[in-house]
C-alpha positions, 0 to 999 in steps of 0.5 A: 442924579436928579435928571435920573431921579426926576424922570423915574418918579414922574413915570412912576406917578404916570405923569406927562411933563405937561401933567407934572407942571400943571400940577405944581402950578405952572411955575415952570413949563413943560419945557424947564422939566425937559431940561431938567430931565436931560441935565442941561439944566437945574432947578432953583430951591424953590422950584425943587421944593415944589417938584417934591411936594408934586410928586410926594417925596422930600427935595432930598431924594433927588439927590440921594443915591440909589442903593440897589441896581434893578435889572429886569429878567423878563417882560410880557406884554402885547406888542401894543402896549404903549411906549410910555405905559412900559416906561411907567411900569418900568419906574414904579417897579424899580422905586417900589422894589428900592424902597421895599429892600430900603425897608427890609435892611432894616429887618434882623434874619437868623438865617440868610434868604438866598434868591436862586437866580439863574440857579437852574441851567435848561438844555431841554424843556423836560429840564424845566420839571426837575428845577421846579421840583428841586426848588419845592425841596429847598423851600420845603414845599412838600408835594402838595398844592401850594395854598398861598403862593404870595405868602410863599414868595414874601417869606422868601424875600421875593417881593410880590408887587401890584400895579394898576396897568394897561390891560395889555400888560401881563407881568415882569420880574426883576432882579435888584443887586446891591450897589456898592458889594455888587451882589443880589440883594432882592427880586421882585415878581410883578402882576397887574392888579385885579385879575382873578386868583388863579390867572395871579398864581400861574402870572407869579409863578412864570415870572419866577421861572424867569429868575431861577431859570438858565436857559440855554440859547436854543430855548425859548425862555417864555415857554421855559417859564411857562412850564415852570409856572405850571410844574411848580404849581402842579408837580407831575408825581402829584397830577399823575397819582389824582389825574392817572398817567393816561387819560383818554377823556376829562370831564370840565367837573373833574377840572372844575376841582382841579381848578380849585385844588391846585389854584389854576385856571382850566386852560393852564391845566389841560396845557399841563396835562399835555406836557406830562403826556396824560392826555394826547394833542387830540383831545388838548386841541378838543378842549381848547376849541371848547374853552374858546367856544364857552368864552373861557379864554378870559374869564372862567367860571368860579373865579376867585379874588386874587391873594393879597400880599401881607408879609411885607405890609405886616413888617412895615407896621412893625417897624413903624410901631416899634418906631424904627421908621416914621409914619411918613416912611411907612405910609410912602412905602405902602402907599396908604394912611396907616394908624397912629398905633394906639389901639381902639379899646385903650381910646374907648377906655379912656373916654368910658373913665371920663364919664360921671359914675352914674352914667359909667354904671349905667353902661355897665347894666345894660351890658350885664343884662345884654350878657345875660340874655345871651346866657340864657340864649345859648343855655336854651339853644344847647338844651335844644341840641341834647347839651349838657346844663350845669346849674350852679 
């Protein structure tokens, strides 16, 4: 278990084996962590303990158990993504993905989450538009633009990680089982950390296709997940009754708010608009000439930040603050320094009662007459404006 849990942490941390030993010290070499690594040999306690401090967790993890099994469904990235980037994504998901679900068990449900994965056979792509319809109706998402997508997968239990990649990296998804009851127990759909909002959504909701769908052998699964991303976000029934059923031309205005509507970028809705037939290969072939010639391929106009994960960050400090989990844990598990809990306003009260009463009253004045100029602001304003004074 600790050559396994040895080499998975040191790729998660992006760490050569060169890196890792200058790191603790030099006290052992590049060659000692080989072997550790393979099994052949062990590490004394002492230099356990420094591996640990080394890469940030206690000794003890390199020979606990891991509760989950992560399999990964799908992954995108260009051919000329590094070997060692790959194994690097690959372990940072698999510890966050263990460590998320760690904390989440912690969590009472009244309901029972159930992740459909590979819940929708595909023989044709058509059949891709019908599974995403269908997965609208069993989370309730109506027809409507889906207004946070990264909300929708957390509440979901379907985690939404961030890591910062190789440009050549574009998503993976992956699907945890439950070791001992061999069930699905979490998935997790992951993107490469700031890219814009719109290139996020249509990243997260392909590698969800890839969890939900079934593909049959003749299918290509990354154009299966690829039109599920865009049907999921796009639903036909909703583009045809905006867009219209047959288009002979669309203006970039009329994308431009589409863009903004359905939080999808301009190359990702002419491509839709295709599939549903409302636009034919002439004019898809026009616009992807024009999208290459203004330099849109990688960068649109109107781009906006991407959405960022709450849900899971909001019940990690729950669980922290109702003292379910350390500081220590919370902070490992969302990778940033959190509060101690105590609110700001209690500390400014307590210091505020320490002063002598002179300068206690004092405080208290000036914040009455800043108060009062603000009355008598806001009372001249709303005269201005034709709003009623009531004088007492």
């Amino acid at each position: 278990m600790l050559s396994t849990r040895l080499k998975q942490l040191r790729l998660a941390r992006g760490l050569s084996l060169d890196e890792l030993a200058a790191k603790m010290g030099g006290i052992v070499t590049k060659q000692a962590l080989s072997k550790y690594e393979l099994g052949t040999a062990q590490p004394t306690p002492v230099v356990l303990n420094k591996l640990a401090a080394a890469l940030g967790v206690k000794a003890s993890y390199f020979w606990s158990e891991p509760a989950v099994k992560v399999e990964f469904v799908a992954y995108r990235r260009k051919s000329t993504l590094p070997k060692r980037e790959q194994e690097k994504v690959e372990s940072l998901v698999i510890r966050t993905l263990e460590e998320r679900l760690k904390i989440l068990s912690l969590i009472s449900r009244d309901e029972k989450i159930e992740i459909p994965v590979k819940k929708w056979k595909v023989k044709k792509l058509e059949d891709v538009d019908q599974a995403a319809a269908e997965l609208r109706e069993q989370w309730e998402l109506g027809m409507e633009p889906i207004a946070n997508l990264v909300g929708t997968l957390e509440a979901r239990w379907i985690q939404v990680i961030e890591i910062d990649a190789d440009e050549r990296f574009d998503g993976i998804s992956a699907i945890a089982s439950d070791v001992r009851e061999n069930v699905v127990s979490g998935a997790a759909v992951v993107t490469r950390r700031g890219i814009s909002r719109d290139r996020q959504r249509f990243s997260l909701a392909h590698e969800l296709g890839h969890i939900v769908l079934a593909p049959s052998k003749d299918i290509d699964e990354e154009k299966a997940a690829h039109r599920f991303g865009a049907a999921l976000l796009a639903p036909a029934d909703a583009v045809r009754r905006e867009v219209g059923p047959r288009r002979t031309l669309v203006q970039a205005e009329e994308l431009f708010l589409l863009k903004k509507r359905y939080g999808m970028s301009i190359q990702a809705f002419v491509r839709r608009l295709l599939e549903l037939g409302i636009i034919n290969d002439s004019h898809y072939k026009q616009w992807v000439m024009d999208i290459s010639r203004l330099g849109w391929r990688k960068e649109e106009p109107g781009e906006l930040p991407p959405e960022q994960p709450q849900w899971f960050r909001q019940q990690v400090l729950r669980l922290f603050t109702e003292k379910v989990i350390t500081k220590e844990a919370a902070e490992t598990v969302l990778d940033e320094s959190i509060e101690d809990g105590v609110p700001l306003s209690l500390i400014e009260r307590r210091a505020f009662m320490k002063l002598p009463l002179v300068e206690r009253r004092r405080i208290m004045q000036a914040q009455a007459e800043k108060l009062l100029d603000l009355y008598e602001d806001d009372a001249e304003r709303q005269d201005w404006q034709g709003g009623d004074i009531i004088e007492q």
